[in-house]
C-alpha positions in Angstrom: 0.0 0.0 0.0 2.9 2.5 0.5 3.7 2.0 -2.8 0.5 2.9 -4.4 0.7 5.9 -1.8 4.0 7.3 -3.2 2.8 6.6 -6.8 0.1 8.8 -6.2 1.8 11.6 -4.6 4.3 11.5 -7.2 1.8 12.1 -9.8 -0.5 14.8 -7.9 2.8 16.7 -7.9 3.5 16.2 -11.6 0.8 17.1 -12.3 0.3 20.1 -10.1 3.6 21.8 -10.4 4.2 24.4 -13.1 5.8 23.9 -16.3 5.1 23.4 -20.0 2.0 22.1 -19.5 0.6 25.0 -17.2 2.1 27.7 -19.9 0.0 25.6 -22.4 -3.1 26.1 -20.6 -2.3 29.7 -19.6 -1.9 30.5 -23.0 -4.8 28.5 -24.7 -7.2 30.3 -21.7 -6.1 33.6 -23.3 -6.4 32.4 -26.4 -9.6 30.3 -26.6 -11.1 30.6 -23.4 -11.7 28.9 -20.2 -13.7 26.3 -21.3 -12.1 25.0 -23.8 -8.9 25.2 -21.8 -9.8 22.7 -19.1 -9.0 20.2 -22.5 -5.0 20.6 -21.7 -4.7 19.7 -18.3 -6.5 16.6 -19.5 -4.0 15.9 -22.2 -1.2 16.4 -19.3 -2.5 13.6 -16.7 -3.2 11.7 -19.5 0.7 11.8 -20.6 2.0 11.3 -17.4 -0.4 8.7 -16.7 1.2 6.4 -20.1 4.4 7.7 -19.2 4.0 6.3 -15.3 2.2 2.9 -17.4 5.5 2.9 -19.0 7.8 3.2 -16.2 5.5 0.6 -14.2 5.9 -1.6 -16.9 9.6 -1.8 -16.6 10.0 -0.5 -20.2 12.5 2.5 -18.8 15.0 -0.1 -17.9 14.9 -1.7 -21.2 14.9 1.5 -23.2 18.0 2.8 -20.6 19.9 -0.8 -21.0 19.5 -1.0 -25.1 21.4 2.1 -26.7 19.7 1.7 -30.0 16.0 1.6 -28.8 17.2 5.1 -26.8 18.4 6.6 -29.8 14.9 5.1 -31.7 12.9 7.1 -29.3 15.1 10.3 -29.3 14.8 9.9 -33.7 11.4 9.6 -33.0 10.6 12.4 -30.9 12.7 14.7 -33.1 10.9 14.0 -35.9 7.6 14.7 -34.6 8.6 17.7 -33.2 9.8 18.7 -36.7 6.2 17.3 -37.8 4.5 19.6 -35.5 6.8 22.8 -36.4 5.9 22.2 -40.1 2.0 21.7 -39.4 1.6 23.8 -36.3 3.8 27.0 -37.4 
């Protein structure tokens, strides 16, 4: 049970604490509204939710203890943030 416990603290405060995803909804408040901004802090517990799926799966140890599927990921996430700057200018 102390597990679970810290898992969940760990993601309230993830979730809670200020950074890219708080500027995100910041901006999109000023820019659409405050309804249709609840739709990013959504999107953030939902990343950190795969991403804690991910880590509980053990999948972070393999990823850390095969160099090539790190550098598939990094290839991977450069190239959709070069998709994104091309389609979202």
């Amino acid at each position: 049970m102390s597990d679970l416990l810290l898992f969940v603290t760990v993601t309230l405060i993830t979730c809670t604490t200020p950074g890219a995803g708080v500027l995100n909804t910041i901006a999109n408040a000023f820019r659409y509204g405050w309804p249709r901004a609840w739709i990013c802090p959504l999107g953030n517990a939902a990343g950190v939710a795969v991403m804690s799926a991910v880590s509980a799966a053990g999948l972070g140890a393999v990823i850390a203890a095969t160099p090539v599927a790190f550098y598939g990921l990094q290839t991977i996430g450069a190239l959709v943030l070069v998709w994104m700057a091309v389609n979202y200018p």
